[in-house]
C-alpha positions as a printed Julia matrix, in Angstrom:
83×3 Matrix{Float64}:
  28.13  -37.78   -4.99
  25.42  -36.63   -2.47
  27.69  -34.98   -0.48
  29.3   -33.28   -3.23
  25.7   -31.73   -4.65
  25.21  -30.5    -1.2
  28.15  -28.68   -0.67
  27.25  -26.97   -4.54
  23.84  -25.87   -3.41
  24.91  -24.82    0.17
  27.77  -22.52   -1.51
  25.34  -21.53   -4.32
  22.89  -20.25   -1.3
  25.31  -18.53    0.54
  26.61  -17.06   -2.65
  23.57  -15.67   -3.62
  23.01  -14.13   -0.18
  23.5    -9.97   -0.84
  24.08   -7.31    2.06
  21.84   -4.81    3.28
  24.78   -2.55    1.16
  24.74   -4.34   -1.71
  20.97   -4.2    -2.07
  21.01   -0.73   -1.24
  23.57   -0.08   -4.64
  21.23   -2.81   -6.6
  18.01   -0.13   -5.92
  20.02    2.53   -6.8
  21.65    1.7    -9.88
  17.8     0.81  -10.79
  16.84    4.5    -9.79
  19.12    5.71  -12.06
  18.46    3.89  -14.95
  14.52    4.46  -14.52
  15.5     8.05  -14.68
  17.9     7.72  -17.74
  14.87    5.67  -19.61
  11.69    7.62  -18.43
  12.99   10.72  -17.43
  12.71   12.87  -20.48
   9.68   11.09  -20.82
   7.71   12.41  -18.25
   9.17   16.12  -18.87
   7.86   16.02  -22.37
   4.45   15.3   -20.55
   5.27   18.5   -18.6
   6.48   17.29  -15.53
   9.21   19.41  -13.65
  12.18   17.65  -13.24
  13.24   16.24   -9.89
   9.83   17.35   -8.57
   7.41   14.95   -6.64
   4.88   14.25   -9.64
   7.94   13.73  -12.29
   8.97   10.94  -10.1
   5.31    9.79   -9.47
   5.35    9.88  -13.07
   9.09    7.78  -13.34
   7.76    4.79  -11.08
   4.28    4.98  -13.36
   6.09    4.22  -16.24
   8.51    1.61  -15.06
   5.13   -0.09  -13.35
   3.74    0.04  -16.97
   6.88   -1.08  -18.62
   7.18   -4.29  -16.43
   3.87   -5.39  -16.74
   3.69   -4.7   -20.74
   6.8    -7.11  -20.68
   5.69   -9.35  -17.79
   2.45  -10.45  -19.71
   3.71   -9.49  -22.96
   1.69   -6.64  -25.26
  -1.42   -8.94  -26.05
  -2.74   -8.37  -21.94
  -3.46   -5.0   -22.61
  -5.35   -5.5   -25.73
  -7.38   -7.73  -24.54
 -11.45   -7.05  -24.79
 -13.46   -9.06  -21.94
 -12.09  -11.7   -19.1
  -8.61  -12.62  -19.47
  -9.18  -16.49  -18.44
């Protein structure tokens, strides 16, 4: 039985293992889809597209967007300390 649970977790770890490649198409696809979700975004706020600040302004918003959801929308309307 013990022997059996190892072998699961040993071929779990390996499975999980990505390449340098594979990582490289995970930060991409991410890329994309930050530009797909905040990209009209920040030209409304009258960024030029493709420009240094617009993508300042992509990786602003995804920042924002993952902490709003990371500590959920009462953390930013808190008033004094947050213990």
């Amino acid at each position: 039985m013990r022997a059996a649970i190892a072998v699961c977790l040993i071929a779990g770890g390996l499975l999980g293992c990505a390449t340098p490649a594979q990582r490289a198409l995970e930060k991409v696809g991410e890329a994309e889809q930050m530009i797909q979700v905040f990209g009209t975004a920040c030209e409304r706020l009258g960024y030029i597209a493709n420009s240094d600040a617009w993508r300042n302004c992509l990786v602003q918003m995804n920042q924002t967007d993952a902490l709003r959801y990371s500590y959920g929308a009462p953390y930013f309307s808190r008033v004094g300390p947050y213990w």
